[in-house]
N, C-alpha and C positions, 0 to 999 in steps of 0.2 A: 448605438445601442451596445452596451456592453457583453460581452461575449458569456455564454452562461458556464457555470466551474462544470469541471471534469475533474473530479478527486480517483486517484489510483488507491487501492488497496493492496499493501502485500501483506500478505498473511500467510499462515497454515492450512495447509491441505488433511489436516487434521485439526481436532477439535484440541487436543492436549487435555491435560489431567486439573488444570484448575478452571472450576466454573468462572472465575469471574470472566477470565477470556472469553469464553463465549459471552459474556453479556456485552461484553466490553465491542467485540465484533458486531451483534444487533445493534448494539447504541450507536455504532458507527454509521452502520446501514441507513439506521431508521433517523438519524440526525440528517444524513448524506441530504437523504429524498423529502427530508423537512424543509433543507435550505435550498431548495429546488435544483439541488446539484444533479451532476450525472454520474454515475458511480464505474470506475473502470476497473477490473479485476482479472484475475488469472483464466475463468469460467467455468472453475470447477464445480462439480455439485455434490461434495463431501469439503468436509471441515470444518474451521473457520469461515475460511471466504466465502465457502455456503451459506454461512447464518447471515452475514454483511449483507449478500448479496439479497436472500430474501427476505430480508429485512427492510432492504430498500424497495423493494418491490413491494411489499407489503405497505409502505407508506404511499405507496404509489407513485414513487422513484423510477427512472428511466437507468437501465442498468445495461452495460456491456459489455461481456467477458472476451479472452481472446486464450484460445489454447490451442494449442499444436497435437497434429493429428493424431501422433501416437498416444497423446496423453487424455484423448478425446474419450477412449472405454475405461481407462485405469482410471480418470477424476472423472468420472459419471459427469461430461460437458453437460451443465446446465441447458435442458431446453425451454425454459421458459423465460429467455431475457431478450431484451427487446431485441439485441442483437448478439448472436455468436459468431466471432471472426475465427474461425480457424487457420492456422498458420501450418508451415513446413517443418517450423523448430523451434527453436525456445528463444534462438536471437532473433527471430522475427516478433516470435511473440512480445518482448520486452521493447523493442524499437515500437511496434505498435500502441502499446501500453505506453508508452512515453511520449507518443506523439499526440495521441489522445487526452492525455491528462493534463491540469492546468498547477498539480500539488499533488505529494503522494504522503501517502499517511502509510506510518505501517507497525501491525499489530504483532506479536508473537508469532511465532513458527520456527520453523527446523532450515534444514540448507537449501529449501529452493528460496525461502524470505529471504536468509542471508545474501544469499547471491543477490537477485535481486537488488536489495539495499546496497551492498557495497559498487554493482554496478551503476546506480542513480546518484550514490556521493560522487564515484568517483568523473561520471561523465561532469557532475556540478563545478568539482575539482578543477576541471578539465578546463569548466570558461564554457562547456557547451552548451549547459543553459543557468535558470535563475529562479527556475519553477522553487518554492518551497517542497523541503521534505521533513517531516516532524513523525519522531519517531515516540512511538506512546509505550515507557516505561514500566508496565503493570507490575504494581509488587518488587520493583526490581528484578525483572526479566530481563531485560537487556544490559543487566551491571555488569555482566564478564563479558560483554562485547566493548559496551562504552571501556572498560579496565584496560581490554587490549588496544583500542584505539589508541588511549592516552598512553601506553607502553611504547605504544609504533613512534611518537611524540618523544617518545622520554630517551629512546634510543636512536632517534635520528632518523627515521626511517619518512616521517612525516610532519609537515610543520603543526602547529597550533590550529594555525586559521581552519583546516578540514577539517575539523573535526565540530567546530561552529559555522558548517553549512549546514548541517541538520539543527533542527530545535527537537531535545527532549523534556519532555512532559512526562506527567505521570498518570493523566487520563483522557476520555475520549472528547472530555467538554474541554479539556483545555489544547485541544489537537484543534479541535472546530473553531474556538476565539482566535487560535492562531491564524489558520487557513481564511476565514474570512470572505468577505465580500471584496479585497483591494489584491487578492492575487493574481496575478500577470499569467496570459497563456502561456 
């Protein structure tokens, strides 16, 4: 039997100043817990990854958040997911978060997403795994990231090939055809 997806979400611990983001996060969610997925996320209950996460639930999605202790009263930890792992630190939390997921999608946000992300290329980078990660473009959100990638490229600092271990897209339906039924745990 095939093992069922575990999609990670990184996202915003805020909501940000363009609606479509927040749509774009519930479409995440609510698509996640459509394809019988399991939705894995930060577990906060502000933001974006709030809207993902009840949105998946609201589809009647099995959701799991993981947040570290200090961060458990400043992002109001979600209590209403099937599971909240709370952790010691934020490298716990992220190894967990990684371990969990079988693909990681990731939507707008500020520096805890970027982190995040650069830590999942770069462990990809690394040979450490093969999970897909598809990063969703909204409006051109992530164009002065992709610009500095290809800088790091242009001066030497990094080859070509890293920077086509992520797939960018430009929405949530085409993050989902990507991720799919054939990705690897």
């Amino acid at each position: 039997m095939a093992r069922a997806h575990s999609i990670c979400i990184f996202c915003g611990s805020r909501v940000g100043a363009d609606p479509s983001h927040k749509a774009a996060a519930d479409a995440a969610g609510r698509k996640i817990a459509e394809n019988g997925w399991r939705l894995i996320y930060g577990g906060g209950g502000v933001g974006l990854m709030c809207v993902a996460a009840n949105a998946a639930l609201a589809a009647g999605g099995a959701v799991i958040g993981v947040i570290p202790g200090f961060l458990k009263a400043a992002e109001a930890g979600h209590e209403g997911l099937d599971d909240l792992i709370v952790t010691d630190g934020m490298h716990d939390r992220k190894q967990i978060m990684f371990n969990l997921a079988n693909a990681f999608l990731i939507l707008p946000g500020g520096i805890g997403t970027l982190d995040e992300t650069m830590e999942i290329l770069t462990w990809r980078q690394l040979g450490s795994h093969a999970k897909p990660i598809v990063l969703v473009n909204l409006g051109g959100y992530w164009d002065p990231l992709l610009a500095m990638l290809d800088r790091a490229v242009e001066q030497g600092f990094m080859s070509a090939g890293t920077v086509g271990l992520m797939e960018v897209v430009g929405s949530v339906d085409e993050a989902m055809a990507l991720i799919g039924p054939t990705s690897a745990p």
